[in-house]
BAPA-900490 format. One record per atom (N, C-alpha, C, O): residue number from 1; x, y, z; atom name. Coordinates in nm, 4 decimals, padded with zeros to 6 digits, m for minus. Each point is the difference from the previous one (the first is absolute). Layout:
BEGIN
n|X|Y|Z|atom
NUM|X|Y|Z|CA
...
***
This chain:
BEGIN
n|X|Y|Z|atom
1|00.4591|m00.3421|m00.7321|N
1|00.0265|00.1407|00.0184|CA
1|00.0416|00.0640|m00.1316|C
1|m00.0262|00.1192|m00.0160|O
2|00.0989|m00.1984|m00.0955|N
2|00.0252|00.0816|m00.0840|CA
2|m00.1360|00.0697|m00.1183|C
2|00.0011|00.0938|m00.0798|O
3|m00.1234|m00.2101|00.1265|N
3|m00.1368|00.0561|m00.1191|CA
3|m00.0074|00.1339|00.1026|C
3|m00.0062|00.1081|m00.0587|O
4|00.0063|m00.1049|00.1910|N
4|m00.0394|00.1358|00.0760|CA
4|00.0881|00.0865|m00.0906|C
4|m00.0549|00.0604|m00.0922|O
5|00.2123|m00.0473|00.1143|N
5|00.0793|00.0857|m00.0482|CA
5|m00.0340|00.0581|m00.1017|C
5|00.0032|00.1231|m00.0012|O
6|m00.0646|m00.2296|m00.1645|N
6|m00.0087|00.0208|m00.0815|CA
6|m00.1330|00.0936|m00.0222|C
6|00.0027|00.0976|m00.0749|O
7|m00.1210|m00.1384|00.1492|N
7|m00.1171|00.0727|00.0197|CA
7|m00.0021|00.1135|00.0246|C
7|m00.0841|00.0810|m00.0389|O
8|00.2141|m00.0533|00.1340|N
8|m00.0303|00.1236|00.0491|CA
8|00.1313|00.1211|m00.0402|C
8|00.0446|00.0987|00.0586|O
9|m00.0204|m00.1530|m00.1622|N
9|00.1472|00.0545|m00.0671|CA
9|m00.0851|00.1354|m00.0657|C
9|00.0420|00.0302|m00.1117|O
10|m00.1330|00.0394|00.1531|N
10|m00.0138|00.0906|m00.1014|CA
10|00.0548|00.1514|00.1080|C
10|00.1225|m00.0104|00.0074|O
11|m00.1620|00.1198|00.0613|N
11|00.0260|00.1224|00.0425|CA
11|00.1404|m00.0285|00.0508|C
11|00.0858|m00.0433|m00.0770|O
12|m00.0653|00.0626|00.1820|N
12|00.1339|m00.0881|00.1040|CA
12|00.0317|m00.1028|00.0334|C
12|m00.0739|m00.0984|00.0022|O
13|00.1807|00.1015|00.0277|N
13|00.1036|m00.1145|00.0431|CA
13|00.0627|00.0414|00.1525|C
13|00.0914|00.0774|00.0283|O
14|m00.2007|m00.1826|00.0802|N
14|00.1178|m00.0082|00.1446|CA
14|00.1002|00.0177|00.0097|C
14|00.0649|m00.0624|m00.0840|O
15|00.0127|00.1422|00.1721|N
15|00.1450|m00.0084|00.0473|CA
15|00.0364|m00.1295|00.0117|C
15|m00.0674|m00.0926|00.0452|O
16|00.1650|00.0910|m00.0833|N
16|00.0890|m00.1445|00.0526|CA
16|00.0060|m00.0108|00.1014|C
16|00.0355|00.1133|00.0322|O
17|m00.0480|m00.2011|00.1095|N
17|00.0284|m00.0259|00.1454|CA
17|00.1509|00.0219|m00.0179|C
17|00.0711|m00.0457|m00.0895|O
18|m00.0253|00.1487|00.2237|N
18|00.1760|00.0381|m00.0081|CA
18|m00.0101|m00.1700|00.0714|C
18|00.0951|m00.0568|m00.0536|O
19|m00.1490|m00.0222|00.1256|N
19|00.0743|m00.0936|00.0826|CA
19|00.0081|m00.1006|m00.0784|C
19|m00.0931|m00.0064|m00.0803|O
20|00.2079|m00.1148|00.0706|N
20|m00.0311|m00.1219|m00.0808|CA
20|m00.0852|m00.0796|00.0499|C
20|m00.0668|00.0410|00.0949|O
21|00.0513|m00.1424|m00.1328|N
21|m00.1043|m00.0918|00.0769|CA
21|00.0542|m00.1075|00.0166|C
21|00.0772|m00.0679|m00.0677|O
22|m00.1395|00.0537|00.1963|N
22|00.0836|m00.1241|00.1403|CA
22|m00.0400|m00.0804|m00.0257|C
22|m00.1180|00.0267|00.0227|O
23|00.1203|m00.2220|m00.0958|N
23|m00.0922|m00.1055|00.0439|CA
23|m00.0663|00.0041|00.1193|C
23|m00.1190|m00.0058|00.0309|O
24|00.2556|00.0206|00.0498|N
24|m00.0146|m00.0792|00.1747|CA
24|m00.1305|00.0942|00.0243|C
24|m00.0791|m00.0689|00.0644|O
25|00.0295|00.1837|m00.0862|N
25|m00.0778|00.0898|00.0390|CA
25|m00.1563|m00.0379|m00.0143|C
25|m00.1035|00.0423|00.0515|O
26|00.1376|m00.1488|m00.1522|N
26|m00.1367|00.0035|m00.1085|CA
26|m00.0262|m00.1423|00.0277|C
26|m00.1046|m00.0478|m00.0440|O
27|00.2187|m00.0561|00.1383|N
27|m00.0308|m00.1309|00.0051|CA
27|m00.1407|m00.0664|00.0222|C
27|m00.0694|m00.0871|m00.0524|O
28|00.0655|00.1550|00.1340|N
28|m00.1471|m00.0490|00.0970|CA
28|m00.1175|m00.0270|m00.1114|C
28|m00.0991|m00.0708|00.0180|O
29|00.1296|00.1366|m00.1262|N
29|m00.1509|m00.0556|m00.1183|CA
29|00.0181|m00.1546|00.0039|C
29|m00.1017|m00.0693|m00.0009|O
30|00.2269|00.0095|00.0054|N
30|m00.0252|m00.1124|m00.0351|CA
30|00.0186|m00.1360|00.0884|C
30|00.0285|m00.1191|m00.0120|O
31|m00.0676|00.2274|00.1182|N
31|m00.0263|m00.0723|00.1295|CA
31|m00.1207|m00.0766|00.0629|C
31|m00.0891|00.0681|00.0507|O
32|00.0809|m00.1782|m00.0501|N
32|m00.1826|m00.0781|00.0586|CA
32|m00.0117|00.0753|00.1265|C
32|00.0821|00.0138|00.0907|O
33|m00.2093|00.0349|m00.1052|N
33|m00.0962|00.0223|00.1328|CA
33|m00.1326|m00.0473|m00.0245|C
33|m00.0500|m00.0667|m00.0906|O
34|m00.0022|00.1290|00.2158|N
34|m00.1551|00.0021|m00.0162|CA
34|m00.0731|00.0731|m00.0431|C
34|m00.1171|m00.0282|m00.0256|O
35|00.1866|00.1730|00.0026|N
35|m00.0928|00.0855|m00.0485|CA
35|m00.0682|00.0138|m00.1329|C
35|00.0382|m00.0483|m00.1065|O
36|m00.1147|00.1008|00.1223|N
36|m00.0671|00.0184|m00.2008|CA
36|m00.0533|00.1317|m00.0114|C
36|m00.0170|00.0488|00.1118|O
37|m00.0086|00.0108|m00.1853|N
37|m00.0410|00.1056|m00.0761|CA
37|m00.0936|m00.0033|m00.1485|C
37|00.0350|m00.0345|m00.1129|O
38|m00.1903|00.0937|00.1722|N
38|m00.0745|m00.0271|m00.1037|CA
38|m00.0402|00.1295|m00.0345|C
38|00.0153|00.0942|00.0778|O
39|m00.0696|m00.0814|m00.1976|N
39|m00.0371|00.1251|m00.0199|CA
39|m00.0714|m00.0018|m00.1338|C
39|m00.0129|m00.1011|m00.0691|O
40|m00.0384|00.2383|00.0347|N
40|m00.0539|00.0460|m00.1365|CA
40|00.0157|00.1287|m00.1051|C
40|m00.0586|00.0953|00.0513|O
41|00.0842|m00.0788|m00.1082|N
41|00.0530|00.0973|m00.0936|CA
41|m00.1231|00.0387|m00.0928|C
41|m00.0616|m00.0912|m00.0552|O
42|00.0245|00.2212|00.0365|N
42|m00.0718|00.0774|m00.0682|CA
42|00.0082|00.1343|m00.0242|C
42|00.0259|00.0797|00.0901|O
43|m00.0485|m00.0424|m00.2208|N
43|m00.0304|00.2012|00.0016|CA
43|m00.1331|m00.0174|m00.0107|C
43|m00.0748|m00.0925|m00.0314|O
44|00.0636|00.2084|00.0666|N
44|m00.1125|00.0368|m00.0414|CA
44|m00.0231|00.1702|m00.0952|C
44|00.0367|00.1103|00.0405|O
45|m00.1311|m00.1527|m00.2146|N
45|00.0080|00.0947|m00.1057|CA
45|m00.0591|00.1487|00.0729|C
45|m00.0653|m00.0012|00.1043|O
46|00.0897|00.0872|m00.1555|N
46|m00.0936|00.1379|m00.0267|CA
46|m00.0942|m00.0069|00.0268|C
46|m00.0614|00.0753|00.0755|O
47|00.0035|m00.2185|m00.1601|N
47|m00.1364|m00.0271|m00.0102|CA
47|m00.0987|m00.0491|00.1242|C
47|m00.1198|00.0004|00.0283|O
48|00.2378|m00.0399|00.0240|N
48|m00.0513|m00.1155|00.1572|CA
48|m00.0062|m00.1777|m00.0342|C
48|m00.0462|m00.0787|00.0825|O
49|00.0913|00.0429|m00.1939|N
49|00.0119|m00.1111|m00.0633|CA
49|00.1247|m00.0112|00.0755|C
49|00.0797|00.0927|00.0140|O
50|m00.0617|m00.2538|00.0515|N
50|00.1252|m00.0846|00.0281|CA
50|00.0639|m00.0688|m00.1067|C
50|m00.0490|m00.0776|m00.0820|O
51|00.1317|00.1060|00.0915|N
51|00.1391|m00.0792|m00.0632|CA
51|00.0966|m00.0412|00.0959|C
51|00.0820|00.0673|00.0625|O
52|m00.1213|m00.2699|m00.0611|N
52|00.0827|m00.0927|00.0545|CA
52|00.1195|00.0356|m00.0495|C
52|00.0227|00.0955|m00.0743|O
53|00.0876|m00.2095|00.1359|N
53|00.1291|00.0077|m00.0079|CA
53|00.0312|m00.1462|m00.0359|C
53|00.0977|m00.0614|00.0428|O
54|m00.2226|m00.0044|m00.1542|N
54|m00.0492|m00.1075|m00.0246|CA
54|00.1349|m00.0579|m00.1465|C
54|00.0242|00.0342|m00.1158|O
55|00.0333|m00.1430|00.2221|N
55|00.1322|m00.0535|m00.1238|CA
55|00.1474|00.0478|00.0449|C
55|00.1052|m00.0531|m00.0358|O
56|m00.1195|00.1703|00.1263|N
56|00.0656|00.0842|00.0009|CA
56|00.1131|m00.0716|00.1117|C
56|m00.0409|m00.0593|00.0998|O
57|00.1712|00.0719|m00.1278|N
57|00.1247|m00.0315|00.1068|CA
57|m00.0478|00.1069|00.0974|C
57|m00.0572|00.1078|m00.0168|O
58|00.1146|m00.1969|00.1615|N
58|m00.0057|00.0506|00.1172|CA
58|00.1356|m00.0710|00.0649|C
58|00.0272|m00.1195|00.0120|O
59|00.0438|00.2327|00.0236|N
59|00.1082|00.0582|00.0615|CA
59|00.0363|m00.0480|00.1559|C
59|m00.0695|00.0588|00.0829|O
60|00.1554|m00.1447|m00.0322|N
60|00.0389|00.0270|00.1087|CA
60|00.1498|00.0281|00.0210|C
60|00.0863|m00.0797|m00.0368|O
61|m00.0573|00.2047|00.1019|N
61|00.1271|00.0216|00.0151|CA
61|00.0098|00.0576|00.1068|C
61|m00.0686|00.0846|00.0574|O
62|00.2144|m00.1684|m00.0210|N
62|00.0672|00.0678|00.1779|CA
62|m00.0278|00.1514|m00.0209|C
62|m00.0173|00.0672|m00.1016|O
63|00.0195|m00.0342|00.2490|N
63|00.0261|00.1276|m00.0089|CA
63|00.1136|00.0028|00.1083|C
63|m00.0011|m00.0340|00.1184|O
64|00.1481|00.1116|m00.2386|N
64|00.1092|00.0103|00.0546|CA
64|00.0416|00.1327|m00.0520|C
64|m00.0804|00.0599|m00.0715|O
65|00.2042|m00.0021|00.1000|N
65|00.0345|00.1396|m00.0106|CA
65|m00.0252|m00.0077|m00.1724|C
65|m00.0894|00.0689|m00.0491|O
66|00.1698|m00.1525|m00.0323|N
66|m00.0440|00.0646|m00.1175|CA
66|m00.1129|m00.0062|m00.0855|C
66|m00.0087|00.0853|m00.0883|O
67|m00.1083|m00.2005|00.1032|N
67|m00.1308|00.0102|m00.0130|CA
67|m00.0188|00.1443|00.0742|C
67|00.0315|00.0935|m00.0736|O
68|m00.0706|m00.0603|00.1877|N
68|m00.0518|00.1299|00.0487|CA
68|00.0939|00.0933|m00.0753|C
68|m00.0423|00.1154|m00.0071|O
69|00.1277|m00.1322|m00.0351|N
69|00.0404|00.1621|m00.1150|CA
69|m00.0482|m00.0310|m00.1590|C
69|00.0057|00.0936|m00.0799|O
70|m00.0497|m00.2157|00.0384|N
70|m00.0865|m00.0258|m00.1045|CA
70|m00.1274|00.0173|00.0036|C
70|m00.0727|00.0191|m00.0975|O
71|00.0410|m00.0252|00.2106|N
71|m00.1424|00.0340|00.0105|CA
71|m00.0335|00.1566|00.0252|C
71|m00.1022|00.0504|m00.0466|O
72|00.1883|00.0169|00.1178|N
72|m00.0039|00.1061|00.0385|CA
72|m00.0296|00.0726|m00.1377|C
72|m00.0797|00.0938|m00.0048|O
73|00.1367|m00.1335|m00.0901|N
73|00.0993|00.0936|m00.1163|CA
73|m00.1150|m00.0401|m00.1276|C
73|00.0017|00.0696|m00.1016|O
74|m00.1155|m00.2023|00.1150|N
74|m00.0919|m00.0705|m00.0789|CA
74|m00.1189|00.1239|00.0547|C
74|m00.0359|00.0915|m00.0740|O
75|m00.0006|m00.1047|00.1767|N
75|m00.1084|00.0327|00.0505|CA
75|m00.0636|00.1342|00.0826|C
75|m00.1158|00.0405|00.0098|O
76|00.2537|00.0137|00.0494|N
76|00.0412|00.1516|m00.0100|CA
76|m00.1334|00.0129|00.1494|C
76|m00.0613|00.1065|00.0078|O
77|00.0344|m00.2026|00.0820|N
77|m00.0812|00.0086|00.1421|CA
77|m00.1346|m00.0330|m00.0223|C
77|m00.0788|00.0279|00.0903|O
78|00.0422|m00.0740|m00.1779|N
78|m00.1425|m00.0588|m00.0601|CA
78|00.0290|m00.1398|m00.0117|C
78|00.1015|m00.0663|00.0218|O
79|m00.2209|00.0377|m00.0635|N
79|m00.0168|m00.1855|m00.0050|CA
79|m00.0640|m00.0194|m00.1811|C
79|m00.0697|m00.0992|m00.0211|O
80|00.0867|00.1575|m00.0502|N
80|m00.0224|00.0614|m00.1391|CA
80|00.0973|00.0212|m00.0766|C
80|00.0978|00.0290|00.0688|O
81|m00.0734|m00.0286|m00.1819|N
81|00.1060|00.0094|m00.0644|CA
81|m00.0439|m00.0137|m00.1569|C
81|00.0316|m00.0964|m00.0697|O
82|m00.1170|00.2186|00.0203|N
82|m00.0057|m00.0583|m00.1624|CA
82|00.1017|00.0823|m00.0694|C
82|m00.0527|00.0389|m00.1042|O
83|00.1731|00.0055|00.1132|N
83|00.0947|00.0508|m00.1127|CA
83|00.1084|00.0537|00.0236|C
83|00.0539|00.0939|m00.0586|O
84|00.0011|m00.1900|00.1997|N
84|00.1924|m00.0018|m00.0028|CA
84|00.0382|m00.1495|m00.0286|C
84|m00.0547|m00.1017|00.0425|O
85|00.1440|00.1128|m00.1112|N
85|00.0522|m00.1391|m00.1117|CA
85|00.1000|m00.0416|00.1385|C
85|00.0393|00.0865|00.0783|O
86|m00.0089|m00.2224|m00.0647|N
86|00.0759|m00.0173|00.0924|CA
86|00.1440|00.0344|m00.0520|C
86|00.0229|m00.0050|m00.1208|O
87|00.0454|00.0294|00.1841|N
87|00.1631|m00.0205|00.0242|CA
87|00.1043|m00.0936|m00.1287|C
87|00.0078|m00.1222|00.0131|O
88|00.0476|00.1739|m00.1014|N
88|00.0755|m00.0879|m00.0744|CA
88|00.0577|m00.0679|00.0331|C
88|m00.0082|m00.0783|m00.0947|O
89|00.0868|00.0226|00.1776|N
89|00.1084|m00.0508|00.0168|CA
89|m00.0496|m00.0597|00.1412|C
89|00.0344|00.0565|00.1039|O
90|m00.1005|m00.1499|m00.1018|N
90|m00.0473|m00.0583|00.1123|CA
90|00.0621|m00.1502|00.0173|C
90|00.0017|m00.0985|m00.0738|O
91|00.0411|00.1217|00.1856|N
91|00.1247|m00.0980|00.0560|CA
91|m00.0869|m00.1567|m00.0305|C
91|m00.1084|m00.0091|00.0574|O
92|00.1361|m00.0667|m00.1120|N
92|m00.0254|m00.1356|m00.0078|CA
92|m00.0513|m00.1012|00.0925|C
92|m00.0862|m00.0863|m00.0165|O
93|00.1768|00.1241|00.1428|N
93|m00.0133|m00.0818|00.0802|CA
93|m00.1881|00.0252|00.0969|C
93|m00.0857|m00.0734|00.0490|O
94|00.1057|00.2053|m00.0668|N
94|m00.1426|00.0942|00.0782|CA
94|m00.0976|m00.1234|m00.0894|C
94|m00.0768|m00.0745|00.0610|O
95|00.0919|00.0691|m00.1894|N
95|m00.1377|m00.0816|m00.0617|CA
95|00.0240|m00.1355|00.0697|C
95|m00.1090|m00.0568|m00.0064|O
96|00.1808|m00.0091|00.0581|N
96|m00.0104|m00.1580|00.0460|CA
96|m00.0378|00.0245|00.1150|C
96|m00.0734|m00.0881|00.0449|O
97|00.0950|00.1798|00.0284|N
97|m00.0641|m00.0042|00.1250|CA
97|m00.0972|00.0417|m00.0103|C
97|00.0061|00.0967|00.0760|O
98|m00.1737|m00.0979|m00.1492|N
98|m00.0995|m00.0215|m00.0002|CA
98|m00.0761|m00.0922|00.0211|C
98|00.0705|m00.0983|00.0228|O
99|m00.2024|00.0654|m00.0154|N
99|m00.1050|m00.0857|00.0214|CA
99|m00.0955|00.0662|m00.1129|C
99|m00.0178|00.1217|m00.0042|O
100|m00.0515|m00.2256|m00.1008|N
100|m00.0774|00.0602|m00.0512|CA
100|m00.1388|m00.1008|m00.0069|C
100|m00.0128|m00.1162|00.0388|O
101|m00.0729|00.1963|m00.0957|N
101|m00.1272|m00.0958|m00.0026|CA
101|m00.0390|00.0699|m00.1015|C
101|00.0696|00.0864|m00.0534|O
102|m00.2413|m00.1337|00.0013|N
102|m00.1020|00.0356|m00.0802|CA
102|m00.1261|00.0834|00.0637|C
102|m00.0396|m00.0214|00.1146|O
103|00.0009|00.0857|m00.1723|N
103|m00.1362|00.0468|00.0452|CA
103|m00.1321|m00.0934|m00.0784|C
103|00.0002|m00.0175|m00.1219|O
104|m00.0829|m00.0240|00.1906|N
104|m00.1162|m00.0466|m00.0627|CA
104|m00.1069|00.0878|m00.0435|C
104|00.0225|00.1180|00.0271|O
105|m00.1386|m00.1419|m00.0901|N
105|m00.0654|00.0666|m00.0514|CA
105|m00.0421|00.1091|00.0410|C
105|m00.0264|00.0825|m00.0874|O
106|00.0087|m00.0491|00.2091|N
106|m00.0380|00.0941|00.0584|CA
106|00.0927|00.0756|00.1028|C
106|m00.0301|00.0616|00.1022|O
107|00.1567|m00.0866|m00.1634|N
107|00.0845|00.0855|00.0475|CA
107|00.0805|m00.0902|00.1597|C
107|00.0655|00.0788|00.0682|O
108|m00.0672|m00.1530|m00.0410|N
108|00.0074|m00.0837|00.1126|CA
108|00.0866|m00.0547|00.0291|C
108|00.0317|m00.0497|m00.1081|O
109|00.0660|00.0036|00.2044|N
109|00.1448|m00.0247|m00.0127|CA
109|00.0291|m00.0189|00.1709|C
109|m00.0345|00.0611|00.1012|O
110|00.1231|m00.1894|m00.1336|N
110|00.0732|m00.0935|00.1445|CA
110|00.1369|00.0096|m00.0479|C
110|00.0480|00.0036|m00.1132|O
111|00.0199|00.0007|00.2725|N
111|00.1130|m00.0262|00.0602|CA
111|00.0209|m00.0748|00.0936|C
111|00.0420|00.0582|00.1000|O
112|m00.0572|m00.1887|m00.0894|N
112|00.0778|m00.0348|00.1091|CA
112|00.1062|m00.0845|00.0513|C
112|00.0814|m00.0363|m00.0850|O
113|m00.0597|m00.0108|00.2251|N
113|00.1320|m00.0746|00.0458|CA
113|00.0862|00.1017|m00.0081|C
113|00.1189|m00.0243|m00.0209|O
114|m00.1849|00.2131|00.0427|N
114|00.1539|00.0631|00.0317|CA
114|00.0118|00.0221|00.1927|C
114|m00.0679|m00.0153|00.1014|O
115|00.2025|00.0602|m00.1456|N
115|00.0836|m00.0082|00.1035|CA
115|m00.0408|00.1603|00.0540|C
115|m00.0681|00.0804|m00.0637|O
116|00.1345|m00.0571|00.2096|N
116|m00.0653|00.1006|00.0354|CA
116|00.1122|00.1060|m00.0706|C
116|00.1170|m00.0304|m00.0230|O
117|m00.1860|00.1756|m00.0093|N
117|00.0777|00.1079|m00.0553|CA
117|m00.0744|00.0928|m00.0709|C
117|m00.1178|m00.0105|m00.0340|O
118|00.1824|00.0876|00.0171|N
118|m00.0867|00.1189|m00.0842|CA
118|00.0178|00.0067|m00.1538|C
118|00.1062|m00.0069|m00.0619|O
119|m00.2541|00.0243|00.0039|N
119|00.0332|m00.0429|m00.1623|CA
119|m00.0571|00.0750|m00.1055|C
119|m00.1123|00.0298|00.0406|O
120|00.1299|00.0207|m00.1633|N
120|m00.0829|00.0890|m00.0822|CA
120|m00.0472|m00.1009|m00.0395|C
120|00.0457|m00.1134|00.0145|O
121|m00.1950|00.1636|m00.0980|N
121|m00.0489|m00.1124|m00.0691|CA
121|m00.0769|00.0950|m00.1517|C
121|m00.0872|00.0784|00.0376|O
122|00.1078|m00.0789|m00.1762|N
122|00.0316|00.0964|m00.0490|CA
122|m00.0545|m00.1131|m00.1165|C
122|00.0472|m00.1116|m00.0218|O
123|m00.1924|00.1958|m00.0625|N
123|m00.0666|m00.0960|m00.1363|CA
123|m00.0429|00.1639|m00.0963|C
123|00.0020|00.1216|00.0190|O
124|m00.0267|m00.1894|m00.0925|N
124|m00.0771|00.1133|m00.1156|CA
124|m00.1404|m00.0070|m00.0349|C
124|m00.0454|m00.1141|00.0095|O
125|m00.0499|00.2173|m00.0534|N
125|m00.0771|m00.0082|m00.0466|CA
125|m00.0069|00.1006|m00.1385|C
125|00.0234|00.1205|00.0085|O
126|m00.0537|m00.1781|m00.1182|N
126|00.0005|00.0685|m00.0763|CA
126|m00.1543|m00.0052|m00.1149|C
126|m00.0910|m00.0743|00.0365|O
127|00.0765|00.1378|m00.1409|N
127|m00.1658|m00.0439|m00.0691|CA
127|00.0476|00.1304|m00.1073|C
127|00.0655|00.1015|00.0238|O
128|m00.1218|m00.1462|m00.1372|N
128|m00.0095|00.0733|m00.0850|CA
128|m00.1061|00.1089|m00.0246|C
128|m00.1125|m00.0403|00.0295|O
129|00.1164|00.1714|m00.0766|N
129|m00.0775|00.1280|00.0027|CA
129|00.0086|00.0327|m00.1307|C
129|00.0820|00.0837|m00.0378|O
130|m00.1823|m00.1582|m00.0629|N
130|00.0183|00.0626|m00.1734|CA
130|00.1714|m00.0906|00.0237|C
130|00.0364|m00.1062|00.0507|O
131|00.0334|00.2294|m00.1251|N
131|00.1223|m00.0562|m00.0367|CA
131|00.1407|00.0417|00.1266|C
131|00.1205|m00.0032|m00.0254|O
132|m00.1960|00.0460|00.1820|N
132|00.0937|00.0680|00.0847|CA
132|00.0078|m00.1662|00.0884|C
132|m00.0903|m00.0815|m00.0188|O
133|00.1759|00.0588|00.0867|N
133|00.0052|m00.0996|00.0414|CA
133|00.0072|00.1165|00.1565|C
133|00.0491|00.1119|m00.0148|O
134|m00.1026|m00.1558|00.1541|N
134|m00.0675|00.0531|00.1067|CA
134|00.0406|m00.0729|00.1134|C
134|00.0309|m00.1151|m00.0309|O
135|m00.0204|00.1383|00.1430|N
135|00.0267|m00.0526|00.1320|CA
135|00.1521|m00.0094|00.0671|C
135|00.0754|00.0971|00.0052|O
136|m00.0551|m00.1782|00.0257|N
136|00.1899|00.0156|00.0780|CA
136|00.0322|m00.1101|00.0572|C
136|m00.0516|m00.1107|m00.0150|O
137|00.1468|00.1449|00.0882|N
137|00.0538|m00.1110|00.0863|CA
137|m00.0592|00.0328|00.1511|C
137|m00.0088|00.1148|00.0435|O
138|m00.0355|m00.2487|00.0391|N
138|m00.0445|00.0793|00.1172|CA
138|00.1526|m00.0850|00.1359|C
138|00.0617|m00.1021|m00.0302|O
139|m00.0469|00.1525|00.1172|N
139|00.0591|m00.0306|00.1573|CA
139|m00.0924|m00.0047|00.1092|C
139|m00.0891|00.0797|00.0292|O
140|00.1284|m00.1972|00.0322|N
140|m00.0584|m00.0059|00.1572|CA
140|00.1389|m00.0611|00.0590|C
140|00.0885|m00.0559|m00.0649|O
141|m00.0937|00.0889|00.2474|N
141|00.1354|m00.0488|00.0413|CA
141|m00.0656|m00.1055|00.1263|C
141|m00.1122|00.0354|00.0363|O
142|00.1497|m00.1191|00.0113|N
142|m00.0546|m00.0986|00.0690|CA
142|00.1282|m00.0249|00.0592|C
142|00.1084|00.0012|m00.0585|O
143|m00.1363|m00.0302|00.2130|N
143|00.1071|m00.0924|00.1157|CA
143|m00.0799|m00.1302|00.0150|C
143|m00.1207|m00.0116|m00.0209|O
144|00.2121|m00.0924|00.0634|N
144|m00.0240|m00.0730|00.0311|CA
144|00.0752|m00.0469|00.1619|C
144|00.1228|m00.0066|00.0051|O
145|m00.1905|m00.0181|00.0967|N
145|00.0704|m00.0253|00.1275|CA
145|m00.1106|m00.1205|00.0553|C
145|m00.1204|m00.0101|m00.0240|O
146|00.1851|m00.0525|00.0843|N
146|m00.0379|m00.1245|00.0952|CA
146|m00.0889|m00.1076|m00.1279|C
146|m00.0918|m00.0712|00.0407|O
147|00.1314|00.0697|m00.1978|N
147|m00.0996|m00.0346|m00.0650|CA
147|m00.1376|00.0016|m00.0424|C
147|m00.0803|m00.0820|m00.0445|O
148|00.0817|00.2172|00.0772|N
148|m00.1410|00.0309|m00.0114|CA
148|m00.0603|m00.0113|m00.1220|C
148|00.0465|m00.0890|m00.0712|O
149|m00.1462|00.1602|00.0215|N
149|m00.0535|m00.0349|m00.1493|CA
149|m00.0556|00.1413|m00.0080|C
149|m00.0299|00.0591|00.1037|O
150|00.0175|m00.0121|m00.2038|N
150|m00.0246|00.2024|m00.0146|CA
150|m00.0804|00.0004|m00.1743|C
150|00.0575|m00.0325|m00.1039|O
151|m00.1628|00.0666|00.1138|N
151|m00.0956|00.0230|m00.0983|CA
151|00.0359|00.1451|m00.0207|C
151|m00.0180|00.0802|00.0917|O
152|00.0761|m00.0366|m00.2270|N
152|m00.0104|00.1299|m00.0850|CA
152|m00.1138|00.0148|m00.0914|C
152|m00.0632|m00.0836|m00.0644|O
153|00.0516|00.2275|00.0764|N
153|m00.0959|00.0383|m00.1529|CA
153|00.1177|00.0695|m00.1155|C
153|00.0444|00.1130|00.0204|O
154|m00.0291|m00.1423|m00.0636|N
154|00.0876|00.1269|m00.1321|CA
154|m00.0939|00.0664|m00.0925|C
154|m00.0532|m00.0493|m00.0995|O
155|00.0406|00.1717|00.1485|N
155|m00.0826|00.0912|m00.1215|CA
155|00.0552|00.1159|00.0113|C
155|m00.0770|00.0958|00.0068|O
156|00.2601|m00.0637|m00.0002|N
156|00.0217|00.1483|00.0152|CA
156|m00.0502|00.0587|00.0498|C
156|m00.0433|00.0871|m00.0754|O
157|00.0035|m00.0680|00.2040|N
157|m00.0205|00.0906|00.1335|CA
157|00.0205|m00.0427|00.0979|C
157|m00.0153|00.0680|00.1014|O
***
């Protein structure tokens, strides 16, 4: 999370979440289940050219009161996000209660053995334009109940 922060340190900076953040709230990430969560991450240019999310960290995080006021405050009701910098002062503990993975070449990315609950799941895509560097951070939110398994697309919409 902090290359996101740093990426996206340029126009604004998120509100700080007023709530602190709970472990007990956020336990369940590191809880065995059955469930999994697969998915894929892409923009797509001006041009109509795709840009994977190829290399790229992929995000799993509880969703508890102060994730949903980080996200709220990142993403402003969209699933898009190219130019609010996250939050300075981001509580420590919020980063251990993650799950993270890789994206493969084509943007592609597993989760599983989670437990049932509701979760952001939050990667970047970025590509260079001449000398403008282009794209954002994207969000999708996923439950998990009775272990099910839930296929996302991430392309900001």
């Amino acid at each position: 999370m902090a290359v996101l922060a740093a990426t996206l340190s340029g126009c604004v900076t998120a509100p700080e979440p007023k709530s602190k953040f709970d472990p007990s709230e956020a336990a369940f990430i590191h809880a065995q289940g059955a469930g999994s969560i697969t998915g894929q991450a892409f923009l797509r240019r001006n041009d109509g050219m795709v840009v994977y999310a190829a290399g790229s960290e992929v995000y799993l995080i509880p969703k508890t009161t102060y994730a949903d006021e980080r996200i709220a405050g990142l993403y402003r009701g969209a699933k898009f996000n190219g130019f609010v910098a996250s939050p300075k002062n981001t509580d420590p503990q919020y980063a251990a209660m993650m799950r993270k993975t890789k994206a493969d070449g084509e943007g592609r990315f597993a989760f599983q053995g989670l437990a049932d609950g509701s979760y952001y799941i939050v990667t970047q895509v970025f590509w260079k334009a001449g000398d403008w560097t282009q794209g954002g951070s994207l969000m999708e939110t996923a439950t998990i109940s009775a272990g099910n398994s839930i296929s996302v697309i991430m392309s900001g919409q």
